[in-house]
BAFI-3210 file (N, C-alpha, C; in Angstrom, 3 decimals, decimal comma, padded with zeros to 6 digits):
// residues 83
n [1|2|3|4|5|6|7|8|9|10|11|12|13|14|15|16|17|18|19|20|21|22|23|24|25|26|27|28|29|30|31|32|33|34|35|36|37|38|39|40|41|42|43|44|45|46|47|48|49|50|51|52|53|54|55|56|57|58|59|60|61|62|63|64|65|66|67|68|69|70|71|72|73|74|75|76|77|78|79|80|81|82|83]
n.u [115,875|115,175|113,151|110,507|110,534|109,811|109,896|108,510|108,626|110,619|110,312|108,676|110,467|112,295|110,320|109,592|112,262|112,907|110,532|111,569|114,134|114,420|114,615|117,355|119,031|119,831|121,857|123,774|123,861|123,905|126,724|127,725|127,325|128,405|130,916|131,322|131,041|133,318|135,507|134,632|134,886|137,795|138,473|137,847|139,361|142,142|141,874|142,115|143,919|146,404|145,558|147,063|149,463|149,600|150,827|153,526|154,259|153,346|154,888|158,033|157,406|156,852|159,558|161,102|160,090|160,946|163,686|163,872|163,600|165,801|168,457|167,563|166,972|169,659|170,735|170,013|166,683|164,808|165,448|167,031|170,355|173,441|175,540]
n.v [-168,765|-169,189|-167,047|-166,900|-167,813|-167,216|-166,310|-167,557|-169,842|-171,084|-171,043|-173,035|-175,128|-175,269|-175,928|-178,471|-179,805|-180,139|-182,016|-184,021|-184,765|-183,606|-181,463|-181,907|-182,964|-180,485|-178,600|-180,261|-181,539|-178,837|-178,198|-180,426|-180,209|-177,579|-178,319|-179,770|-178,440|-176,017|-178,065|-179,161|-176,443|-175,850|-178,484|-177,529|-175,166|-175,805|-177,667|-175,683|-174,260|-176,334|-176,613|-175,222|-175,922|-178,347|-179,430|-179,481|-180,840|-183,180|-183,981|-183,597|-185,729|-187,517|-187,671|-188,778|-191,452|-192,224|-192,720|-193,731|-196,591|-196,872|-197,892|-200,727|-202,203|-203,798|-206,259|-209,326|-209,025|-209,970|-209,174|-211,112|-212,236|-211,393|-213,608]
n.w [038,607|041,220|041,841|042,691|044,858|047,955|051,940|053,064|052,013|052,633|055,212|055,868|054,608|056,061|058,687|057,580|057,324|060,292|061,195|060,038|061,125|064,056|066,473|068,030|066,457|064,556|064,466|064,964|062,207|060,736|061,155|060,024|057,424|056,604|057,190|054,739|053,011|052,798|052,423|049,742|048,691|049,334|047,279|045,004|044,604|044,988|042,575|040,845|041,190|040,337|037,537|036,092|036,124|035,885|033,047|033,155|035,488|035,006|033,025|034,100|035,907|033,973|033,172|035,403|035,346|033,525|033,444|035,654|034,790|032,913|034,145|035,214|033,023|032,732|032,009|030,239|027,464|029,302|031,388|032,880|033,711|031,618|029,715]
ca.u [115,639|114,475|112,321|109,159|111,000|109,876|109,978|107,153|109,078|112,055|109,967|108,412|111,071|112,694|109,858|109,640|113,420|112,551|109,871|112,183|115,413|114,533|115,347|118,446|119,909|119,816|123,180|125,218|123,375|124,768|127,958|128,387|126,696|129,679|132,698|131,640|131,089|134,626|136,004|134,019|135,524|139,329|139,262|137,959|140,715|143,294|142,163|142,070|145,772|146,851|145,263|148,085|150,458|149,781|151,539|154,859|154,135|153,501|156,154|158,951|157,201|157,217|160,917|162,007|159,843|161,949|164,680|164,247|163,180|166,661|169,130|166,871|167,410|171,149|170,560|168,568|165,734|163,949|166,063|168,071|171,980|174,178|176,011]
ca.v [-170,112|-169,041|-166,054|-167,131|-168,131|-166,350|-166,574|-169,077|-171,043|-171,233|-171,566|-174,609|-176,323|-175,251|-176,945|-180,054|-180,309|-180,098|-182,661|-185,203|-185,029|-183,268|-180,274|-181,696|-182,751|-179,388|-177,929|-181,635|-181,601|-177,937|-178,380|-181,454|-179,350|-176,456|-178,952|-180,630|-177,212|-175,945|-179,617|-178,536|-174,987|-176,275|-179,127|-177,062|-174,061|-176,460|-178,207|-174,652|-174,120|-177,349|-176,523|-174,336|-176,620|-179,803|-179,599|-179,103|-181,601|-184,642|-183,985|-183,919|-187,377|-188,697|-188,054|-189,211|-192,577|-192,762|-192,309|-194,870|-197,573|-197,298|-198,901|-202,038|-203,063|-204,065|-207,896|-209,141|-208,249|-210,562|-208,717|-211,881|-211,656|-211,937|-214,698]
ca.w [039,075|042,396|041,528|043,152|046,522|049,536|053,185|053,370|051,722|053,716|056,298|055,505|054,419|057,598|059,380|057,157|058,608|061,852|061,315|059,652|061,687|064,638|066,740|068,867|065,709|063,665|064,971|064,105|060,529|060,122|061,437|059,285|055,730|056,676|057,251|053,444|051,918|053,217|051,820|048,468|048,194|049,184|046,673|044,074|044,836|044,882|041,195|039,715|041,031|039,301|036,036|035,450|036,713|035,439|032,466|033,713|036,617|034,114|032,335|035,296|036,436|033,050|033,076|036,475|035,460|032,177|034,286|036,949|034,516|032,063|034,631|035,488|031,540|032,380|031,154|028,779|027,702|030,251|032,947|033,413|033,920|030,187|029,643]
c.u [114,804|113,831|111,338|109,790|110,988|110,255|109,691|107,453|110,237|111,500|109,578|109,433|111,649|111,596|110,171|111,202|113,437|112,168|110,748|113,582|115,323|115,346|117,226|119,568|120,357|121,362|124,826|124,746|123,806|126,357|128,369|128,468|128,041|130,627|132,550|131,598|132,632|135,760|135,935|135,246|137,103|139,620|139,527|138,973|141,775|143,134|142,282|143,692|146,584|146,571|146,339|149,462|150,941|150,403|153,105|155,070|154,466|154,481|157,443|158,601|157,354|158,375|161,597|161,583|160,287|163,348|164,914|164,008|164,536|167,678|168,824|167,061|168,848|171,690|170,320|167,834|164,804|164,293|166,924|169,578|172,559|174,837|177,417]
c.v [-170,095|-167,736|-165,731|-167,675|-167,211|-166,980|-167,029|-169,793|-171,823|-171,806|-172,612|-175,334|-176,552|-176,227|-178,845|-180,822|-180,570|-181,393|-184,456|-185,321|-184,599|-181,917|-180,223|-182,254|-181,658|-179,138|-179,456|-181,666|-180,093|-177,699|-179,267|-180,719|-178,272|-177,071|-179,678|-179,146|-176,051|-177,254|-179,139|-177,943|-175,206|-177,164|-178,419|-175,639|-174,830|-177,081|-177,323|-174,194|-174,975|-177,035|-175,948|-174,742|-178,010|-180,181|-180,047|-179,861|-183,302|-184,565|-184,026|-185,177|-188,313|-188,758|-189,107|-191,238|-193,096|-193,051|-193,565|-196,154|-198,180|-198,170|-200,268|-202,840|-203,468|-205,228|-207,385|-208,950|-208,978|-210,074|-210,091|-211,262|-211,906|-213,069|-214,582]
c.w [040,358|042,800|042,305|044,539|047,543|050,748|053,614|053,186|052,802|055,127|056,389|055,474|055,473|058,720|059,232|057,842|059,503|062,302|061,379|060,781|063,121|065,382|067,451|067,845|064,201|063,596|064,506|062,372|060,063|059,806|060,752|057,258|055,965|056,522|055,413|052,255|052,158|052,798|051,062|047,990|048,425|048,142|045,046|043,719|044,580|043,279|040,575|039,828|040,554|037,976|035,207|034,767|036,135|034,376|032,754|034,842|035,897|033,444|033,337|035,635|035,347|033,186|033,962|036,155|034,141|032,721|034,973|036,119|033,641|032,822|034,867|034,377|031,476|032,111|030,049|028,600|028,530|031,759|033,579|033,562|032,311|030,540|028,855]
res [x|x|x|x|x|x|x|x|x|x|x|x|x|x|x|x|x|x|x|x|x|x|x|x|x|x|x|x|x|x|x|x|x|x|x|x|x|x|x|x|x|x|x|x|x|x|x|x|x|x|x|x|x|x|x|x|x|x|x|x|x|x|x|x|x|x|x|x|x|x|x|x|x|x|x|x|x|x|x|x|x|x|x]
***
């Protein structure tokens, strides 16, 4: 994909940066590109440790919400009081 990419290149684009954003904001435009690529790489670590998981997760929540919903039916079926 990036075969033909040298040092010229880099450099350039490195300028064209320069050009567009300036030099005194290089260091906040890195510092901001590191804190979202550290975001990135944690959310995607964390969805690959769910993948495992998630079975066995939905299923415990389906229960507890089968669970919490059977006492509330202790009318009728409108949830009024009997008669």
């Amino acid at each position: 994909m990036f075969s033909g990419f040298t040092g010229w290149h880099a450099l350039i684009i490195l300028v064209v940066i320069l050009l567009l954003f300036g030099a005194p904001r290089l260091p906040q435009l890195a510092r901001s590109l590191g804190q979202s690529m550290k975001i990135l790489k944690n959310e995607v670590r964390s969805d690959d440790d769910t993948d495992g998981k998630s079975g066995d997760v939905s299923a415990e929540a389906g229960a507890k919400v089968v669970a919490e919903e059977k006492p509330k039916s202790a009318g009728t079926a409108d949830g009024g009081p009997t008669s």
